[in-house]
C-alpha positions in Angstrom: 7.5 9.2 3.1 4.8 9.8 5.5 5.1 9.0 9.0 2.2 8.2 11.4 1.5 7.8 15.0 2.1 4.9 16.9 -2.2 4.2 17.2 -2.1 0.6 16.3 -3.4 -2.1 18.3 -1.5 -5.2 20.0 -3.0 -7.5 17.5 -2.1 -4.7 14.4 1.2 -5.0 15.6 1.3 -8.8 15.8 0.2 -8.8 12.5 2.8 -6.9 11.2 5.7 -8.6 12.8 4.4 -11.6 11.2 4.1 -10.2 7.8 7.7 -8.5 8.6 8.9 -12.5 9.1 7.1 -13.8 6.4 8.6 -10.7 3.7 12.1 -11.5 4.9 11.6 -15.1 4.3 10.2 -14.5 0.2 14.4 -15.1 -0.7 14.6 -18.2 0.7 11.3 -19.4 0.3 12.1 -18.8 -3.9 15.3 -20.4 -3.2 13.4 -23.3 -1.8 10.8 -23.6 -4.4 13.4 -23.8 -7.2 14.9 -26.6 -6.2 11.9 -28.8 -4.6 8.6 -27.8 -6.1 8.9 -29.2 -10.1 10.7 -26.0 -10.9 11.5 -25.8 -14.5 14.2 -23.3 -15.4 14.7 -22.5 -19.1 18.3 -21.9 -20.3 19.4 -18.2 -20.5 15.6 -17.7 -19.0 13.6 -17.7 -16.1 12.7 -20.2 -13.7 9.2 -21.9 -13.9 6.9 -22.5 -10.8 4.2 -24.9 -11.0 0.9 -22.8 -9.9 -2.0 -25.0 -11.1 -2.4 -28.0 -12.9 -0.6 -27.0 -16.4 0.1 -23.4 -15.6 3.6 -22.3 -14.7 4.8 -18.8 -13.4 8.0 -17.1 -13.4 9.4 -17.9 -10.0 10.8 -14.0 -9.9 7.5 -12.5 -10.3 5.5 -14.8 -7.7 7.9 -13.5 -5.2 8.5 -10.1 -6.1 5.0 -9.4 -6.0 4.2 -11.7 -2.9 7.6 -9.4 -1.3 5.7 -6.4 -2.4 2.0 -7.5 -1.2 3.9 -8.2 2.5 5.8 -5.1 2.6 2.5 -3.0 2.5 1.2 -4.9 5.0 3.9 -4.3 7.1 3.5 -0.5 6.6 0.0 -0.5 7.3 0.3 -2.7 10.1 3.2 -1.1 11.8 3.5 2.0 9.9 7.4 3.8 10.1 8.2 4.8 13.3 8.7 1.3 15.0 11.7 1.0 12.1 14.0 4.1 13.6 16.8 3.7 15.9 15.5 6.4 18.0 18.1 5.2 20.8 20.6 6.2 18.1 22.3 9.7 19.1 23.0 10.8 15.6 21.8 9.6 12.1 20.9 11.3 9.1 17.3 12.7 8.9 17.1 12.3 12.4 16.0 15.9 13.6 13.5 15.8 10.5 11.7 12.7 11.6 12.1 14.0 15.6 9.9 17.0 14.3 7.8 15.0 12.3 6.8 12.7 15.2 6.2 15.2 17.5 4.2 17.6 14.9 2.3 14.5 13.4 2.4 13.9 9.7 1.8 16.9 6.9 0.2 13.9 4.5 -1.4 10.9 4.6 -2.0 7.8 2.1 -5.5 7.4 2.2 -8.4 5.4 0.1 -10.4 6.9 -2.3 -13.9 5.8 -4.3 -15.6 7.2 -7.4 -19.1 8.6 -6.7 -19.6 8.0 -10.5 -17.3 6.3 -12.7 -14.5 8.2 -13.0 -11.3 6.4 -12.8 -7.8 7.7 -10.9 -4.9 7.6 -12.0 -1.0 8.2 -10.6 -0.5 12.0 -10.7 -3.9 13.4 -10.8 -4.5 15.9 -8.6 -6.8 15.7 -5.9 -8.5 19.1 -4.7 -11.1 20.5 -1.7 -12.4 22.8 -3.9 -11.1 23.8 -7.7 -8.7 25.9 -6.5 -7.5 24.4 -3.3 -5.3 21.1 -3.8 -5.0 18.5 -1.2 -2.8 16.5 -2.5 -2.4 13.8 -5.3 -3.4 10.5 -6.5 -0.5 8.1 -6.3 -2.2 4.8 -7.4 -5.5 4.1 -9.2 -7.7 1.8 -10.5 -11.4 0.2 -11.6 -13.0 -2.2 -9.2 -15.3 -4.9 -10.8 -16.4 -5.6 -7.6 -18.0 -2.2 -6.7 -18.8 -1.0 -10.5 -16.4 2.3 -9.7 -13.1 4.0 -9.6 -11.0 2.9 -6.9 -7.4 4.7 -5.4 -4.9 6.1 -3.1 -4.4 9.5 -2.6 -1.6 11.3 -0.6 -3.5 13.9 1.3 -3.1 16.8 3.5 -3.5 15.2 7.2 -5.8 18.4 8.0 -8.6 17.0 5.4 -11.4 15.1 7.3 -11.1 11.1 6.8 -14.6 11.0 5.4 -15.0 14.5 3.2 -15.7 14.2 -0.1 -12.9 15.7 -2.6 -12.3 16.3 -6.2 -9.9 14.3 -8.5 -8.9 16.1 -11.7 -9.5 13.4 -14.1 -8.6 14.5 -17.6 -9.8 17.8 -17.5 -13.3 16.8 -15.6 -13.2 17.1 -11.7 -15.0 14.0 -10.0 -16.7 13.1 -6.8 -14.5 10.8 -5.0 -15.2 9.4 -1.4 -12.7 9.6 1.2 -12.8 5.9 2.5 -10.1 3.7 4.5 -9.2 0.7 2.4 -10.0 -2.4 2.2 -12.8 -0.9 -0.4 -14.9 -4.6 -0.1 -15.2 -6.5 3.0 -13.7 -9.4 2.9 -16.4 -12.8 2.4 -14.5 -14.5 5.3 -15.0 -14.0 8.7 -12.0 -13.9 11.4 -12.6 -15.8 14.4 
């Protein structure tokens, strides 16, 4: 777990208190839907959520992944620190995260793009040069949006946000572009 400096903005951390609310309210909202919303439960199954006219969705999975879509949000939004009881005089870990808040991370999660291509996948390794290693790929993907290979990378905090690295993808190294996510701009415009 990486964590980072407190460098985000009043309306960052707005926004992640909000998706903090909204993640600890994905139990009851599933509770909610499963009794009010034309939910179909199949015996010794799962329960069915009406999503669009004739399609139903396992209640458990519309949840888990809306719990899972808010809880990154969270952590990009308010990143780690604002979660520790630094008030606290003892707990474990606590001289460990002490030096890692005053040092500033070691890695950090950050985007990464295909100059070609390639696509990156969970454990490739990600390298300055052959030889020197950065870090590694912990999620990947295609985009169909921007034609390319698309990812997260844990990297070295030293490596500049915008260098260009290598990703050992099955055997070849590629191009990839150092690039803070979202990878598309959103079509709508915030007020």
């Amino acid at each position: 777990m990486t964590l980072r400096h407190d460098t985000t903005t009043g309306r960052q951390r707005l926004e992640g208190f909000l998706f903090l609310a909204a993640f600890g309210l994905c139990i009851p909202a599933a509770n909610w839907l499963i009794g009010h919303a034309g939910t179909v439960c199949v015996p010794q199954g799962p329960c069915l959520i009406p999503v669009a006219p004739g399609l139903m969705a396992p209640s458990g999975v519309l949840m888990i992944g809306l719990a899972l879509v808010l809880r990154d949000l969270v952590q990009r939004r308010l990143g780690f620190l604002w979660a520790v009881g630094w008030k606290k005089p003892a707990f474990w870990g606590r001289d460990v995260l002490l030096k890692e808040k005053e040092d500033g991370p070691k890695r950090i999660l950050r985007g990464i793009v295909s100059t070609s291509r390639a696509i990156p996948r969970p454990g490739m390794r990600v390298s300055l040069t052959p030889d020197v290693q950065l870090g590694e790929v912990t999620s990947g993907t295609f985009s169909p949006t921007l034609k390319k290979g698309i990812g997260l990378a844990l990297l070295s905090s030293v490596v500049n946000p915008e260098a260009e690295v290598g990703v050992d993808v099955r055997g070849r190294r590629e191009i990839f572009q150092i690039t803070p996510p979202p990878f598309v701009e959103p079509s709508v415009r915030e007020s």
